[in-house]
Structure formats: structure tokens, C-alpha cells
VOGU-3710 file (C-alpha; in Angstrom, 3 decimals, decimal comma):
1> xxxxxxxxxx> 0,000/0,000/0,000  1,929/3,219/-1,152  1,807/6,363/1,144  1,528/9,300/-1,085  3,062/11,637/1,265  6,846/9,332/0,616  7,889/12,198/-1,921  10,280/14,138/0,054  10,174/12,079/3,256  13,626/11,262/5,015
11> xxxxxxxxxx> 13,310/7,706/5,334  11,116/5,857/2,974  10,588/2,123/2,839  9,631/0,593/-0,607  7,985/-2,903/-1,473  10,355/-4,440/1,185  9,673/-8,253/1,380  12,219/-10,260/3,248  11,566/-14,291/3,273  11,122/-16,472/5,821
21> xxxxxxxxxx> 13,413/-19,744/6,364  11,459/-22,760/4,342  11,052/-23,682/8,216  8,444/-20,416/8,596  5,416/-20,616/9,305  5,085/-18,840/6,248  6,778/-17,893/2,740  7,740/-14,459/3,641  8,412/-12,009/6,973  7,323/-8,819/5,394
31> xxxxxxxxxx> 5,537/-8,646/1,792  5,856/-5,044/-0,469  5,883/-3,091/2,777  6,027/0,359/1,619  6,328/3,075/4,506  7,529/6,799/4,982  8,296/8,788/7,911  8,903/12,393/7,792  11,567/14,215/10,125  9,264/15,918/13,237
41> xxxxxxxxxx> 6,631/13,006/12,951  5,606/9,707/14,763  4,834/6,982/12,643  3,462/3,854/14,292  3,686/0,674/13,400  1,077/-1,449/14,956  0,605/-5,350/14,796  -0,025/-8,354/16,407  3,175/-10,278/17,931  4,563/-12,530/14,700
51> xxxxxxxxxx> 3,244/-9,577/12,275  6,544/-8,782/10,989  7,206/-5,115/12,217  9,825/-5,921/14,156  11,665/-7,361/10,634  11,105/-3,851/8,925  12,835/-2,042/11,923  16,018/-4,783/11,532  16,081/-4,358/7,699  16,042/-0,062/8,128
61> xxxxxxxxxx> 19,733/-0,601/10,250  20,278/-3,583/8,339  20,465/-5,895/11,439  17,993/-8,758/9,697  19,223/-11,962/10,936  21,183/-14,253/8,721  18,075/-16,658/8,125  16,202/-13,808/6,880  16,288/-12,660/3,645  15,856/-9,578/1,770
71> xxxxxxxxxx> 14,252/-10,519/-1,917  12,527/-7,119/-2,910  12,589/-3,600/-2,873  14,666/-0,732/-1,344  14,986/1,243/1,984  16,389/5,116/1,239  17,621/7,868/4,077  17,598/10,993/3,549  17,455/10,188/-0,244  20,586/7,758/-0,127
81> xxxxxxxxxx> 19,660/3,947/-1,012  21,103/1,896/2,278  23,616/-0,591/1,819  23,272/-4,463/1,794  22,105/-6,214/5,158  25,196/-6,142/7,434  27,200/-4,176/4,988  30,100/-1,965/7,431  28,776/1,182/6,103  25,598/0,472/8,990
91> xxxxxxxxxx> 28,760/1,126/11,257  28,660/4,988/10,583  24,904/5,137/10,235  23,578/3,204/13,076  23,897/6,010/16,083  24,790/8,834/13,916  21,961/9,110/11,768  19,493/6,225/12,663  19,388/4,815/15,940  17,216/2,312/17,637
101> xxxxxxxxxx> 15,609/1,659/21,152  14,713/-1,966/22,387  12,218/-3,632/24,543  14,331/-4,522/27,308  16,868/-2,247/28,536  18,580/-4,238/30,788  19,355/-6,774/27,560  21,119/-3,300/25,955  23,159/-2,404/28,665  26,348/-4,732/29,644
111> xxxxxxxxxx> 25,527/-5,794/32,944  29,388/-5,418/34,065  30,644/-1,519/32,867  29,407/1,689/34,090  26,821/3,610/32,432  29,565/6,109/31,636  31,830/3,675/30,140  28,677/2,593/27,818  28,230/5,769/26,493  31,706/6,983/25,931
121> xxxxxxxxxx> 32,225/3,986/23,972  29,621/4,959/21,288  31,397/8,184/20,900  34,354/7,051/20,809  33,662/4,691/17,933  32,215/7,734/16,234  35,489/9,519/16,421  34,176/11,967/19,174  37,553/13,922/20,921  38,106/12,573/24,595
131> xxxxxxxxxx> 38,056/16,039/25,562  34,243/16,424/24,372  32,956/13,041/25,811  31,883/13,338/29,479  30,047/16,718/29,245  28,364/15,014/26,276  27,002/12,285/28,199  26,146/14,197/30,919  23,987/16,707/29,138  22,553/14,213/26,955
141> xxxxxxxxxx> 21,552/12,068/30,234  20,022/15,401/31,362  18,038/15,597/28,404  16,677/12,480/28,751  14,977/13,802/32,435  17,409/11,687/34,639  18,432/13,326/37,639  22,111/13,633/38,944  23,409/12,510/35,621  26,506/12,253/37,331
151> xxxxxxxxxx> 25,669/9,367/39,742  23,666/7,517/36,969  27,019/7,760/35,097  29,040/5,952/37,498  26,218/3,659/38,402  26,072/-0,193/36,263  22,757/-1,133/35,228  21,456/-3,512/37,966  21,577/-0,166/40,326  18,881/1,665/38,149
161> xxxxxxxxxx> 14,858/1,032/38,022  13,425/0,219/34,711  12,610/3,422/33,986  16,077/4,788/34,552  17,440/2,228/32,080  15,270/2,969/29,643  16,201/6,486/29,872  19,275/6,046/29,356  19,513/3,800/26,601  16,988/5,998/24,918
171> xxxxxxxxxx> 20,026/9,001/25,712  22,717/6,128/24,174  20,538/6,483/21,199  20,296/10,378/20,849  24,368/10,628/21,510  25,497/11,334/18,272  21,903/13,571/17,759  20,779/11,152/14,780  17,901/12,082/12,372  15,773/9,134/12,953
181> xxxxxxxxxx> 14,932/6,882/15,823  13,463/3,654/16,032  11,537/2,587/19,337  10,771/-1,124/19,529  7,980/-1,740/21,937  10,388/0,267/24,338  7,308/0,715/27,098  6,214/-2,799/27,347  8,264/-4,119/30,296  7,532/-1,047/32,069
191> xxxxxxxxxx> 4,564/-0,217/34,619  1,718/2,652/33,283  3,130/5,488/34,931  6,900/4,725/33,871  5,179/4,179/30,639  3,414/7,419/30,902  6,748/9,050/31,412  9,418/7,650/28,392  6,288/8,083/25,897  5,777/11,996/26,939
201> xxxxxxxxxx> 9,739/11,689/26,993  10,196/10,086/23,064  7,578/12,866/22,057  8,928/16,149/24,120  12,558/14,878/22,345  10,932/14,311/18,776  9,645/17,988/18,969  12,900/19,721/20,371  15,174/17,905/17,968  12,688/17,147/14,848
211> xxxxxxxxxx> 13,487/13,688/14,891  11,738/11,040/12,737  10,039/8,706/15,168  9,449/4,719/13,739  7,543/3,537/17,089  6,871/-0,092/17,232  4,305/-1,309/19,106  0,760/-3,841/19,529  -0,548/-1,071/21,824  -3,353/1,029/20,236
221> xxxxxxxxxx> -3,392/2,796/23,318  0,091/4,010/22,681  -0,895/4,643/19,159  -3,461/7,004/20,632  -1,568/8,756/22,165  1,370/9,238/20,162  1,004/8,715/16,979  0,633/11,704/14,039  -0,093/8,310/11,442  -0,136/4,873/11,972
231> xxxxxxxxxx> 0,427/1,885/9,207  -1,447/-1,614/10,546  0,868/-4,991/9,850  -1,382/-8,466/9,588  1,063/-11,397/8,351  3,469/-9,943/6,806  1,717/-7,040/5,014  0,247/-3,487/5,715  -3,704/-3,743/5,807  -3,964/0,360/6,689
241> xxxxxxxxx> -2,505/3,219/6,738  -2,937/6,901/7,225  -3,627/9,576/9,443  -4,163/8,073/13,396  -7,391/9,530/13,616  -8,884/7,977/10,528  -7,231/4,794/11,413  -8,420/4,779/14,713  -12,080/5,475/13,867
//
């Protein structure tokens, strides 16, 4: 189902289908999935679990899994065709220009280095000076709404709540201030009012820095309350798409 407002948009996804091992429970993951999300918007991408939305976030950073497949169509950023599925050149555009938040936090973070540590590692495999990286990481942990960045810097993961984890891996994604970001049910582990909190978060952060916001989710609440359009997966394939409130009704 084409959007007609892809003209223009910065990342554009066009008759993607990506097959399934002859082990699937069916031929294909996604089948021509054509998508566009504009910088300063919230796209959301709603399905049941097995619906293949998760496969069209992997394929955008070009993290599909080896069994999976890409047999059709093209994925374009900022109107630059992406490389091959695990080609190096994701190395300089996953964190710099598209970045991507997970379900689980704790499953992001290494369970044995410092927050800190995380962090500066990103920048410094983005060629960020030494000089520059601490006051980076504490302003961008600031951003995020976590208070005394410089504690949760020196803290490791197991000595922050959910919420504080997802914070900051949702500040490990803004670093390098990319164009795009790519939230993968990144509220389901976490209780209503944490919930309540990253989603106002991902939108306050969208607005102040125009990002391009792919949110994953099964949630129609969520979609409610976030969304500016929504596209609907069912097997493999978007049903609907459009503007949330003519989705939703």
C-alpha cells in the first residue's frame, strides 16, 4: 500500500519483502511493505506479535538476521539507497543518523561496565575527541529527564529502576543527535506510569530535535496517544494506513 506523502520524506521504505526460512510458518516475513516517515513526525507501526514489524525495523539498520532474507525492494535515508544487510557502512549510520531503542533495557546495557563507560564507547567509535565526551554524556543524560546525571554515570545497570534504564539507553541512542529513531515496543516491560513518562519523553525529544520517530508497538493505546499516522501490519503485510485519527475510527 503506497503512502503518497513518501515524496520528500527522510526515510522511505519501498515494497520491502524479506523471506522467511522454508522452516516459517510462512513464505515471507514482510511482503511489499512500503512506509515513509517524515523528520518531526511519529509513525506507528502497529501489529499483532509474529506480524513482521519488528523485521522492517532490523532491515532499516540492516540488522535482519542471517536466516532472513531480503528478496525485494529498497529502503532510502535521507534520499541515499542503504547498503546491503550487514554491509560496514551500517557502522557509521547506526547512532549517527538512525538509531534504535529496544524492549528490554537491561538486555542493551552490559551488565558489568558503568553507564559512563557505555556511552563513551559509542562516541568514541564515532570519532568523538576525549576532551568532548563526558560533558556530552552528561547533558545528553540530562536531556533524557534523569536526575544527577553524574551518579547515573558511574552507576552499572542492575543499580537503576526500569525506567532509569530505559532512559538512558533511549540518551545512548540520541548521543550522536541522529535524524531518525526507532523505538521497539520500548514501554512494554515497564509499569503505566513509567510508561506514561518515556512516551511523553520520546515525544517532548521528537519535537525539540525534529526527529523522525518509527515507534513499534501492539498497543493502540500508545498509538493514541502518540502517533501523528499509523500503518497496521497483519502477516506480513500493511492492511492500513494513514492519518491516526482515521485509522483509529
Amino acid at each position: 500500500m503506497a503512502d503518497p506523502r513518501s515524496e520528500g520524506s527522510l526515510l522511505r521504505v519501498d515494497g520491502l519483502t524479506v523471506a522467511l526460512p522454508p522452516s516459517g510458518d510462512r513464505a515471507e516475513a514482510v511482503s511489499d511493505v512500503t512506509l515513509a516517515l517524515s523528520s518531526g513526525e511519529t509513525l506507528c507501526l502497529v501489529g499483532e506479535s509474529g506480524s513482521g514489524k519488528s523485521v522492517v525495523g532490523q532491515t532499516i539498520l540492516g540488522m535482519l538476521p542471517r536466516a532472513l532474507r531480503v528478496t525485494a525492494g529498497i529502503v532510502t535515508f535521507d534520499g541515499t539507497v542503504l547498503p546491503p544487510q550487514r554491509d560496514p557502512a551500517y557502522l557509521r549510520l547506526r547512532s549517527a543518523e538512525i538509531a534504535m531503542v529496544f524492549q528490554d533495557a537491561t538486555a542493551s546495557l552490559d551488565p558489568v561496565q558503568r553507564i559512563g563507560t557505555q556511552l563513551g564507547e559509542i562516541l568514541e567509535v564515532h570519532g568523538t575527541p576525549r576532551a568532548n565526551r563526558k560533558s556530552l554524556i552528561l547533558d545528553t543524560l540530562s536531556s533524557v529527564a534523569l536526575a544527577d546525571p553524574e551518579r547515573i554515570s558511574r552507576a552499572y545497570p542492575h543499580q537503576l529502576s526500569g525506567g532509569q534504564a530505559q532512559r538512558v539507553v533511549i540518551a545512548a541512542a540520541l548521543l550522536l543527535e541522529p535524524k531518525v529513531l526507532i523505538a521497539d515496543e520500548p514501554t512494554t516491560a515497564l509499569d503505566v506510569t513509567t510508561q506514561a513518562e518515556i512516551l511523553n519523553l520520546i515525544g517532548r525529544l521528537k519535537t525539540e530535535r525534529g526527529l523522525g520517530v518509527l515507534f513499534i508497538t501492539h498497543d493502540f493505546g500508545v498509538v493514541s496517544d502518540i502517533a501523528d499516522r499509523v500503518a497496521v501490519m497483519k502477516d506480513g503485510q500493511i492492511v492500513e494506513q494513514g492519518p491516526t485519527a482515521d485509522v483509529l475510527s
